[in-house]
Residue, then its C-alpha position, 0 to 999 in steps of 0.5 A: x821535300x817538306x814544302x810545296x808550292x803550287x800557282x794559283x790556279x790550283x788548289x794551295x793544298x793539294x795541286x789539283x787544278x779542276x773546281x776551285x773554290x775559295x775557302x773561308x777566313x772566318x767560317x760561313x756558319x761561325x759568322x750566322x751564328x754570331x751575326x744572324x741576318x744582320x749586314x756585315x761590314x769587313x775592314x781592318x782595325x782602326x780604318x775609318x769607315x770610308x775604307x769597310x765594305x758591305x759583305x751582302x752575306x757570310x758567303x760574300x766573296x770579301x770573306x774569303x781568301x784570295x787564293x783558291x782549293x779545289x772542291x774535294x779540298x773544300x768538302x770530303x777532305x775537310x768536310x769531317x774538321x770543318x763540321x768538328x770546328x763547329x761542335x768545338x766553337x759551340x761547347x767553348x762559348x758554353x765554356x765562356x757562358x759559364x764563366x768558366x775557361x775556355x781552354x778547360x775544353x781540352x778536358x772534355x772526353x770528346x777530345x781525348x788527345x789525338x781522338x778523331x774529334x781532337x785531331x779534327x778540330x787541329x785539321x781544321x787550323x791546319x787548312x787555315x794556317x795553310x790559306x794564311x800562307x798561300x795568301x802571302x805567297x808563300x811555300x806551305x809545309x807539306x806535312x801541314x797541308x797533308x794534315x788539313x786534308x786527312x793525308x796523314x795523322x801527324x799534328x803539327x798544329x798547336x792551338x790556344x783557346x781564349x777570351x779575345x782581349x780585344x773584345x773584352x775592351x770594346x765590350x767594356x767601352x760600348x758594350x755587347x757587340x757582335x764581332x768577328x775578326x781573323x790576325x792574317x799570318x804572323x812570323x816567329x824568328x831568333x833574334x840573332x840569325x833572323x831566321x824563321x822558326x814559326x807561323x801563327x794566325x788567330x781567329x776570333x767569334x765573338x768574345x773567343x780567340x783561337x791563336x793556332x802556329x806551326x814550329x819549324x823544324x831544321x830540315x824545314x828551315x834548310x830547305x825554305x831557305x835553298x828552294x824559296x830564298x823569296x819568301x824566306x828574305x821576306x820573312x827575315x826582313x819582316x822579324x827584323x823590322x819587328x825587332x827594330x820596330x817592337x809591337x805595341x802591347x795593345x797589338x801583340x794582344x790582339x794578334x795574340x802574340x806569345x813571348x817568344x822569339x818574336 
């Protein structure tokens, strides 16, 4: 089997069904470090300010997913990524700082390709990705939820790290602002079988946007398509509304959407 698919009241990444908790869309410590002690108000893009809440704290419950993990899930086999995330965001708004690029933190000895730490920082999106697609009902490949959680060595996640466009153009109309958002899931197709080839999301800290997927394989797709025929509609019927319905350059930017087969 390469998917799972568990109900929601157990863990999405490992089936356990004992101390769950509800995982972070933008993570607790990110969001201090950007916000301090400041109120923070979650909405989406563009919605008038009758539909934003107040989230009391980085903990508030309008900052997590929906869909829970267990404890172990949360702490011991994520713990090392989640503290990896953290060292790896602050050297790449160094990056920023210094007007340099800050995918050049791919160049850092740190992250030596498939190191600890390297692997780590992946492990992290792979968890996210993974929450991404529980949310929307989806099965979740087990190679990646096994990634997040430590299970095995196998990378399945391709990262991109960037100035966020979308900061960057508010900045320059009101100027420096505190700013955090995340993409929700978006889904990759060939235009011709409309059938699913890729999951993506973003996450954004500030004047950084991480753009994280995962590739389908054939097996993969087979599969998706005989065991969860639900979702895997869904997913035809949302690249086909893409295609007929092509997204706005202004759009594709902040999802942070790739040419690919969209």
């Amino acid at each position: 089997m390469f998917w799972h698919r568990f109900p929601h009241n157990k863990c999405c990444l490992c089936g356990e069904s004992e101390r769950l908790t509800g995982e972070h869309k933008i993570k607790a410590s990110a969001l201090r470090d950007e916000f301090g002690s400041e109120s923070l108000c979650v909405g989406t893009m563009n919605a008038p300010a009758e539909k934003m809440r107040l989230a009391q704290s980085p903990n508030s419950k309008h900052l997590k997913f929906q869909i829970p993990i267990c404890e172990k899930c949360n702490t011991s086999r994520t713990q090392q990524a989640d503290r990896e995330f953290d060292l790896f965001h602050q050297l790449a708004k160094e990056k920023v700082s210094c007007r340099d690029n800050p995918s050049n933190i791919f160049n850092n000895e740190r992250y030596k390709e498939n190191s600890d730490p390297y692997l780590n920082v992946f492990r992290y999106f792979a968890k996210l990705l993974s929450c991404h697609l529980a949310t929307s009902e989806a099965p979740i490949p087990i190679s990646l939820a096994q990634f997040a959680i430590s299970r095995n060595t196998t990378n399945c996640i391709d990262l991109e790290v960037k100035k966020d466009p979308t900061y960057h153009h508010i900045n320059e109309q009101i100027g420096i602002h505190q700013y955090a958002a995340h993409g929700g899931l978006v889904v990759y197709g060939n235009r011709n079988t409309k059938e699913p080839s890729a999951f993506h999301s973003t996450l954004t800290v500030g004047a950084l946007q991480y753009v994280f997927s995962m590739r389908l394989n054939e097996l993969e797709v087979i599969e998706l398509r005989e065991r969860f025929p639900d979702f895997y509609d869904w997913c035809r019927s949302i690249i086909e509304h893409t295609i007929q319905n092509p997204m706005s350059e202004s759009l594709q930017l902040r999802l942070g959407i790739r040419e690919q087969n969209a």
